[in-house]
N, C-alpha and C positions, 0 to 999 in steps of 0.2 A: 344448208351448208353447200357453198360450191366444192366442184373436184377440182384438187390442185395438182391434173396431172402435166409431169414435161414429157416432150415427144417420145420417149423411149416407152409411155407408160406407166412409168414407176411413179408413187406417189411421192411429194414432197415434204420433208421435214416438217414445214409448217402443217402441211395437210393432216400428215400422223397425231404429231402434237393435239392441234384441235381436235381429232377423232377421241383422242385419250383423255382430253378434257368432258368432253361432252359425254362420255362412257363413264367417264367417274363423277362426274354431274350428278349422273343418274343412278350411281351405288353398282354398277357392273364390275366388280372385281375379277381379280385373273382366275380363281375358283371358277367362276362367272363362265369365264369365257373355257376354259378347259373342259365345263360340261359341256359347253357348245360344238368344240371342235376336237371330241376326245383322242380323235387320231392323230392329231399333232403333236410335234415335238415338246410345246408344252401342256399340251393334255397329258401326257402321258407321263410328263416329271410332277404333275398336281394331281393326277389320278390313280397311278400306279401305285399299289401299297407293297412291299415285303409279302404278304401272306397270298398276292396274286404270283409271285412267279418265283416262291420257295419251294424245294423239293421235298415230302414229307411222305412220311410212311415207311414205305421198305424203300426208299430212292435215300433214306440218311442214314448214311455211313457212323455204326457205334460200334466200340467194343468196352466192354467194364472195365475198371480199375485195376483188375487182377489177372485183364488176358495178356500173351505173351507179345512180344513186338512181333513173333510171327503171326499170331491173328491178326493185330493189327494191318499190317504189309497184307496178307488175304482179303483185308476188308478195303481198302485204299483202291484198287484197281475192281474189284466187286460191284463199289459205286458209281466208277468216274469220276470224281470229282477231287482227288489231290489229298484229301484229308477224312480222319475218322475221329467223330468229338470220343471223348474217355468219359465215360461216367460212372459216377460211384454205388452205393450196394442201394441208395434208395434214387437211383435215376438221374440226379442230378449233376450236371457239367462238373468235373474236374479238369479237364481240360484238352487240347486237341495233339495227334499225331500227325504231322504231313509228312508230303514225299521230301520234303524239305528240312524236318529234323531227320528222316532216313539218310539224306544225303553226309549230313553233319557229324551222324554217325558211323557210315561208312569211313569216310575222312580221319576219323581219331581213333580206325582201325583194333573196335574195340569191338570183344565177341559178343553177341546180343543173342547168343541163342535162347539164355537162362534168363534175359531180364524180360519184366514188364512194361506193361505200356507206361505205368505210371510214374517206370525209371526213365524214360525218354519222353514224355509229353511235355507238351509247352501250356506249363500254368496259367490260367487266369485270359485266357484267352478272350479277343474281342468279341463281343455277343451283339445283337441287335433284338427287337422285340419285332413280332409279326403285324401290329399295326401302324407302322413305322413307315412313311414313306419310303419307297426304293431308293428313290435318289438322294435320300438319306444313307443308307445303305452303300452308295455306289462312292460317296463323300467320303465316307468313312474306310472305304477299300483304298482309296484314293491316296488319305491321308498319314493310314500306315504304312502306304505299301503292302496291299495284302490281296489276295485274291478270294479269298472263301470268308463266311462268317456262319456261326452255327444262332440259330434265330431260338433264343428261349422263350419260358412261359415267366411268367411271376418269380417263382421259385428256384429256377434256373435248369428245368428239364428242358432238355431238347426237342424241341417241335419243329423243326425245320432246317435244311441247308441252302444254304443261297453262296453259288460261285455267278464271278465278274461277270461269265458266258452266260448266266440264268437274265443278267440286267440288259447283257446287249440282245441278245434273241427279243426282247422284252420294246426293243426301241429306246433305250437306255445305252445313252454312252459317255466314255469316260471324255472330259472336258465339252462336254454337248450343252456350251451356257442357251439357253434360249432368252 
């Protein structure tokens, strides 16, 4: 195969084209090539899974079903990360508090000394699973407008947080088509 370069260097359309023929000729998928060049921007939207750059352990922000929105608000800046998933008496997501329903509740100037988390949580919240591509992940923040997702198991226990800042440190960003 000749090189179809113009003077500037840059290869030509046609040049590409053939190069992508001849690669998939040969069964080279983009898999293929992200092992190859895992540093790159698409190495890293075909390599990077959720469970590489989720926050887990003592870095995920929980408080039960039954603690008060002030533990909650103690656990929210504790973490860094905006929000604390709510889980019920056997572990499992009932759903999440952010500074965002705080906000909300401020606003309708209603006294929250007495209520719990699970009078102000946001039900049903989006989950992702940890073998889940990132940029699946990154899709999905995208598309509701959201910045955090709490990453479950099977069963819907919390095993991980993943905020927007976890995808971009990661080489993940938001409209980064490659």
């Amino acid at each position: 195969m000749t090189s179809e370069l113009h003077p500037g260097g840059e290869v030509s359309q046609a040049g590409l084209d053939s190069a992508v023929a001849l690669l998939e000729a040969r069964g080279f998928t983009s898999q293929d090539f992200a092992r190859s060049h895992p540093g790159g921007a698409l190495g890293r939207k075909l390599l990077t899974y959720v469970r590489d750059v989720m926050r887990t352990g003592e870095q995920i922000p929980i408080v039960g079903i039954g603690a008060t929105v002030m533990d909650a608000l103690h656990e929210i800046p504790r973490k860094q990360i905006g929000v604390t998933a709510v889980v019920d008496r056997r572990g499992k997501l009932a759903g999440i508090f952010t500074d965002g329903d705080l906000r909300r509740l401020l606003q309708k100037n209603l006294g929250f000394s007495d209520m719990t988390a699970s009078d102000v949580m946001t039900r049903n919240p989006k989950v992702i699973k940890a073998n889940v591509l990132a940029v699946s992940a990154l899709e999905l923040m995208e598309n509701f407008n959201i910045t955090q997702l709490v990453v479950v198991d099977e069963v819907r226990k919390p095993v991980g947080m993943l905020h927007l800042h976890d995808l971009v440190k990661a080489g993940l960003s938001p409209k980064n088509d490659v």
